[in-house]
N, C-alpha and C positions, 0 to 999 in steps of 0.2 A: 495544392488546393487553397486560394486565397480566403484568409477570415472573413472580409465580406460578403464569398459565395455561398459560404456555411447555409445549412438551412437554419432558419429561425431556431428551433429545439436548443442546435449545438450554439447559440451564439446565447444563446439565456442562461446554459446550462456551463456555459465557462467564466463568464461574467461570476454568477454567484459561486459555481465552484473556486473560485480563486482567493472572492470576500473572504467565502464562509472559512476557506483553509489558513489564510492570515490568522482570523479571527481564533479560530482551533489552536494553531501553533503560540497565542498569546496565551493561554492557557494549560494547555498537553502537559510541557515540560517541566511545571511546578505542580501539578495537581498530587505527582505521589511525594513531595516533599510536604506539601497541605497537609495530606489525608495523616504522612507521619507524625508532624505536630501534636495531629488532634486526636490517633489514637497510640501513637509509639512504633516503632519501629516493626516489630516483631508484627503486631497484629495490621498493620499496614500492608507488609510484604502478603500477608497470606489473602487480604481484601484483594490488593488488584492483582490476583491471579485468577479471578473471580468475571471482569469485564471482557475480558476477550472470548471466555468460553461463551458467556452469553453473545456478544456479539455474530459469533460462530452460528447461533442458533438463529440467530436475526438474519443472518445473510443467508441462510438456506430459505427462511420464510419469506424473506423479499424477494426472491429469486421465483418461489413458487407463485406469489402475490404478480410479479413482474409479469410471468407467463398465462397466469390464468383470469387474472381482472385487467391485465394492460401496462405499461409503462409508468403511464399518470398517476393511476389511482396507488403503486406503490412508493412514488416519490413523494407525491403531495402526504403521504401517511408517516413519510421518515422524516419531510422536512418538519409537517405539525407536532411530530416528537419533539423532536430536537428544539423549538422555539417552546415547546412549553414545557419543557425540563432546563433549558437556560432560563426561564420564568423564575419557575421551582426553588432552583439554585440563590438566584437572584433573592429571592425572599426569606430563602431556610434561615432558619435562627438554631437546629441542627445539625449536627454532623453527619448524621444519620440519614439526615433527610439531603444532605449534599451529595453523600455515598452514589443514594438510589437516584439524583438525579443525574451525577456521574453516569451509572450505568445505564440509564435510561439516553443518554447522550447517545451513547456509543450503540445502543441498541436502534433508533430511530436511524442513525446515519449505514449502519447496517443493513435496516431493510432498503432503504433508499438507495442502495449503491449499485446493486447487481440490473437491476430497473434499468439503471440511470447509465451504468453501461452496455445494456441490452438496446439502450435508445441511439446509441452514438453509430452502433453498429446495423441498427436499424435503417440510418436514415444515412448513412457513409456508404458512396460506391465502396468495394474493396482493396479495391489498388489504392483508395488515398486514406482507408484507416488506421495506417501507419504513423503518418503525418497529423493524424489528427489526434489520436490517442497522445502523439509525442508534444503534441502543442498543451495538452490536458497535464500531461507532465509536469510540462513548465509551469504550468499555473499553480499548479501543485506546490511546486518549489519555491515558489515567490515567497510563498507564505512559511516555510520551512524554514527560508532564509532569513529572512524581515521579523518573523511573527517570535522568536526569543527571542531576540533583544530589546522588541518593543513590550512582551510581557515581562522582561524584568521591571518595570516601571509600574506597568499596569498592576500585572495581576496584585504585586504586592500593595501597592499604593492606591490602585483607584480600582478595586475587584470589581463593587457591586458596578459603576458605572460600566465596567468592563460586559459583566455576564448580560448589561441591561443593552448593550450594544449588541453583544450577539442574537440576545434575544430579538431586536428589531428586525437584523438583516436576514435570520433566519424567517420571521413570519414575512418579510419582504418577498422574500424567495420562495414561498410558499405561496405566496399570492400574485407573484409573476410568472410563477408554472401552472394555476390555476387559474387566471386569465389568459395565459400567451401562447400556452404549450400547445402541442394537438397529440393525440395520440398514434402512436407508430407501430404497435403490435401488428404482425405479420398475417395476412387473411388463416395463414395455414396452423395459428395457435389460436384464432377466434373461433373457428368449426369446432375446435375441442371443448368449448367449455359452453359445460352444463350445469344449473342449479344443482344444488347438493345441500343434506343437512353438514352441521359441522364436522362430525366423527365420520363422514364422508370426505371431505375436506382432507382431514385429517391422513385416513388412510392410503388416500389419491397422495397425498404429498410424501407420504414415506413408500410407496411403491414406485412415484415418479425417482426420487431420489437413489431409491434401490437399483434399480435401472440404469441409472447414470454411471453408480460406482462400480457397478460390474462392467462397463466398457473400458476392455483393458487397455485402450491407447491411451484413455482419462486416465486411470489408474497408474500406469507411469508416468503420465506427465504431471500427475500431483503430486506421485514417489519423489519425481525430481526436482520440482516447483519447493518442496520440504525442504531437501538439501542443499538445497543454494541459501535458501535464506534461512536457513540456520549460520552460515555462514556473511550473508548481508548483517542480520542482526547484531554480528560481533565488532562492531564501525560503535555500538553503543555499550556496550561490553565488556568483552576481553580487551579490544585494543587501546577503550580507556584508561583500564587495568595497568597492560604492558607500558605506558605511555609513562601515566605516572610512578609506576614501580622503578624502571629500569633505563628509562631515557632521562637523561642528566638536562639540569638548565644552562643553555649555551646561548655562543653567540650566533646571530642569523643573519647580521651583516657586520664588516669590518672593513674601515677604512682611516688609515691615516692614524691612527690613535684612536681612533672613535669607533666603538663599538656599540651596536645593539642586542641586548640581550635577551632571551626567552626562558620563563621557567618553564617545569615540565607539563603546568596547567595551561600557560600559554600555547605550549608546542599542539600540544593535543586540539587543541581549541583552534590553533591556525588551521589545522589537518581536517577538522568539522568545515572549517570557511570555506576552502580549496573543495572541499566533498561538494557544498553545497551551492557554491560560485559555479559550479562545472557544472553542476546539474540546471542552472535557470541556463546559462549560457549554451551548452551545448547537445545539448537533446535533441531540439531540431536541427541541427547540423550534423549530427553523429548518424538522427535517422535517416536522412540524406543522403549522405554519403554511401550508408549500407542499406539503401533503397533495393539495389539491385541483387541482394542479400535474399537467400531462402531462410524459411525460418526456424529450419534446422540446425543452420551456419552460425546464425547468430546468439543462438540460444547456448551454442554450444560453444560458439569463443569467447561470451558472455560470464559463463560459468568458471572456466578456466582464465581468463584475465581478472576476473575478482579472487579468485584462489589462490593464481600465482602473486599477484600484488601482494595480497596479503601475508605469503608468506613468504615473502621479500622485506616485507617490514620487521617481521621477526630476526631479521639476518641483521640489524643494523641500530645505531641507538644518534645514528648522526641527523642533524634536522632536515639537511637540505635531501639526502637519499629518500627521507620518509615523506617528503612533498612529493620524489618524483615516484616511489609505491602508491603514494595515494591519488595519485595523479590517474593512474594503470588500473587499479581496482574500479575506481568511478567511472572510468571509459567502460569497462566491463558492466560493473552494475548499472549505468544509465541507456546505456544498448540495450539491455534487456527490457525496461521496463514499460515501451510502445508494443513492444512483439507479443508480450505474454497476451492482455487485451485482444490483439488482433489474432492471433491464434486460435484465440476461445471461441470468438463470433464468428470468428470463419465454419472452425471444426462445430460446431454445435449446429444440430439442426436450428432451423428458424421457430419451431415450435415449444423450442426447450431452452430457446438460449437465455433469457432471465435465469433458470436454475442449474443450466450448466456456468454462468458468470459466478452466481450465489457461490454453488459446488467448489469452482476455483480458489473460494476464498481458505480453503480451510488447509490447500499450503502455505500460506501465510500463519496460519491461526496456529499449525499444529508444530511449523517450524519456529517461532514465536518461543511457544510452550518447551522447546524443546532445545533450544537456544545457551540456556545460561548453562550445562554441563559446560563448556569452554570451561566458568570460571571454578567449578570442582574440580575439574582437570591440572587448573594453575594450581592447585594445592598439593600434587602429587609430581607434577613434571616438570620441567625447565621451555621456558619461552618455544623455542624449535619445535618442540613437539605439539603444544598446544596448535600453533601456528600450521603443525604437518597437517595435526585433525584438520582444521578448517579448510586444506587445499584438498586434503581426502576427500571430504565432502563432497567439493563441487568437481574432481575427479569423476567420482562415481552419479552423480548427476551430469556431470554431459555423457556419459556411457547409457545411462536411461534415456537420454533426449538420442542418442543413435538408435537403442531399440526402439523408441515414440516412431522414427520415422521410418523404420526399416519398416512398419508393417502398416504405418497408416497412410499410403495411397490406396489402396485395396477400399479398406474402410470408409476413408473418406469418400472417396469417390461412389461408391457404393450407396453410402449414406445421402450422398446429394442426390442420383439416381431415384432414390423414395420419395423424398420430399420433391424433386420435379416430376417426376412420372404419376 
């Protein structure tokens, strides 16, 4: 599907999602070294265990927001956050007050996100929201790539003009989706919604939710969506850990008497580039290729090429083996991350998909949360095993993604059934 055929929505909504992620990655990476500065180490670590839970909360109410007022009215609410907590920021003469603009950040982009995936799906035939979620990828990664190295500079050197940039292109984009956008909520989520006082609201949204969780094909594919990325997580983690504990500084090329050498901060740091090279470069190529792919197949060789990769790294401390592990996990991990998206808006009725996108978020959130045991585990075991956990993991997540699909044709289909009949 060529970028110029996109409709309007998706060619607005890639543009700034691409700014705004640069922009975010100029700052992300340094914020919990900030925040330790300015309160210490110890009460830093316990603060940002703090934003994601909220954020969790944000992406269920954006998801509710997404289905029951429209696509619009939930993006235009996340982006108006976000430009007026980069404001915030920009101004605080506070820590305190950076804190709550921090998580006001992550809260605004929260509500924003499930919407804002509920739109792509909206307005995408389905055979090409593979490709198009995979191009959303990329854009993603520009910014992942480009955006630390360019806040090494920034944030340290030039913050306020920095937060005072984001805050433009954020109210930019807030005023490009409220001039340019249209709304794309589905006729069959517009007939449900009715005026309500708040604690109506309220309790509509935890019964709509309740309803969600008890659908047991969501329910393992969350179980499993957890355990994978409790193991993606460990790319920032344990394997930094391993990197610099037990992988020596060597040489990476040798020729003639001349050698190039890497310590074990560089090795680790080349293995981020190669993670993060492959992911701008081959995502649309990878989804290509496994186009013809169910998304069963993929989710589940997905799981098991990041698992084995990784614990292929723990087998070895030589640099050039640990390029071609890291090589094998990233084909793994970046296969997956078009599919999960299209998955969701496939399987989700059209009346619900905002808060089943939201609902989705909270394998990311709870694997996140659950993530750093890796590094209590390296206090008690030797590399191998840590490394076994992690292939266990995603073992037993593609065995969930085989029960997801042994039972949901039945379902799905059934479920389409309602929603057309």
């Amino acid at each position: 599907m060529n970028w110029l055929k996109w409709d309007l929505n998706l060619q607005i909504r890639l543009i700034g999602d691409t700014l705004f992620n640069l922009l975010f990655w100029m700052y992300f990476p340094y914020i919990t070294l900030f925040f330790s500065d300015a309160f210490g180490k110890t009460a830093a670590s316990m603060l940002m265990a703090v934003p994601p839970l909220v954020s969790l909360l944000g992406s269920l109410f954006g998801g509710y927001l997404a289905d029951r007022f429209g696509r619009r009215p939930a993006m235009l609410l996340g982006a108006c956050m976000q430009s007026c907590m980069f404001a915030a920021f920009a101004l605080s003469s506070s820590h305190w007050l950076d804190y709550a603009a921090y998580i006001g950040l992550g809260l605004g982009g929260a509500i924003y996100s499930p919407g804002s995936s509920a739109m792509v799906a909206d307005v995408t035939p389905e055979k090409d929201r593979r490709m198009v979620f995979a191009t959303f990828v990329t854009g993603r990664n520009i910014g992942a790539v480009f955006g630390p190295a360019l806040g090494s500079v920034f944030f340290f050197h030039y913050r306020h003009e920095l937060l005072w940039t984001c805050t433009s292109v954020t109210l930019l984009y807030f005023l490009t989706i409220l001039l340019f956008s249209r709304e794309t909520l589905p006729a069959s989520a517009r007939m449900n919604r009715t005026r309500s006082k708040l604690t109506a609201i309220l309790k509509e949204q935890v019964v709509s939710y309740g309803v969600i969780f008890k659908d047991k094909v969501f329910a393992l594919y969350i179980a499993a969506g957890i355990l994978v990325t409790i193991a993606f997580m460990q790319l920032d983690m344990y394997l930094a850990m391993y990197v610099k504990e037990y992988v020596p500084g060597q040489a990476l090329l040798s020729f003639s008497g001349w050698t190039f050498n890497l310590s074990s901060a560089q090795v680790f740091g080349l293995m981020l580039g190669l993670n993060g090279l492959l992911f701008v470069l081959c995502v649309l190529p990878v989804t290509k290729l496994f186009e013809g792919w169910s998304e069963r197949n993929i989710l589940i060789m997905s799981a098991l090429l990041f698992g084995g990769g990784m614990f292929l790294i723990g087998l070895t401390t030589q640099v050039w083996l640990l390029l071609v592990f890291t090589f094998v996990f990233t084909i793994g991990e970046l296969s997956r991350s078009p599919v999960t998206d299209s998955f969701i808006s496939k399987y989700a009725p059209e009346h619900a998909r905002g808060q089943y996108m939201g609902a989705a978020n909270l394998q990311f959130s709870v694997g996140r949360f659950i993530a750093p045991v890796t590094i209590m585990l390296s206090s008690w075991f030797p590399p191998v095993v840590v490394f076994g956990f992690i292939f266990l993991a995603t073992i037993l997540s593609s065995l969930l993604y085989v029960q997801v699909f042994k039972i949901i044709p039945a379902s799905y289909y059934e479920k389409k059934a309602e929603i057309t009949g």
